[in-house]
Steps between C-alpha positions, in 0.01 A plus 500: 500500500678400169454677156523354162498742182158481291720292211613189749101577656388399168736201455498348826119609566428110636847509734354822704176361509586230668710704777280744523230219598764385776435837649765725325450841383734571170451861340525575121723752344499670154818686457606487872118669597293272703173490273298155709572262774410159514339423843277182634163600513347663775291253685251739710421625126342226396097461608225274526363392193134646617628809562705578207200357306226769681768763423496454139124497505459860711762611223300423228206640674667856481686479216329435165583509096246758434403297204770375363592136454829394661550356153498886372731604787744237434564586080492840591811447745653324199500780328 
C-alpha cells in the first residue's frame, strides 16, 4: 500500500482516484500520521435497490422529528 501526504492528496486528488479504481489502496498522511486510506469500494456493501429502499422506510417508521420541520433542523445546524 502506498501513502501520499494530505497536501499532494489534495493536489493530485484525480491521479489516486484513478489508481485507486484500478484496485490500489493508497493511505493519507498528515504530518507522517496516517489520518484515511483510499480503498475501492467494497462490493458485498452495496444492496439491492428494494432493500435499501424498505430500510429507509422502517427507519423513518422509528425515528421521527417530533414536530419539527427538517427545514428547522437544518438552520439550526447552521448555527
Amino acid at each position: 500500500m502506498d501513502s501520499v501526504g494530505a497536501y499532494e492528496a489534495k493536489t493530485q486528488l484525480s491521479k489516486l482516484l484513478e489508481r485507486v479504481m484500478k484496485g490500489e489502496r493508497i493511505t493519507i498522511t498528515k504530518h507522517g500520521v496516517p489520518v484515511a486510506i483510499l480503498q475501492p469500494p467494497d462490493p458485498g456493501k452495496s444492496g439491492d435497490i428494494k432493500t435499501v429502499i424498505s430500510e429507509i422506510f422502517r427507519y423513518r417508521k422509528k425515528h421521527s422529528l417530533k414536530g419539527h420541520s427538517l427545514k428547522e433542523l437544518i438552520e439550526e445546524g447552521r448555527r
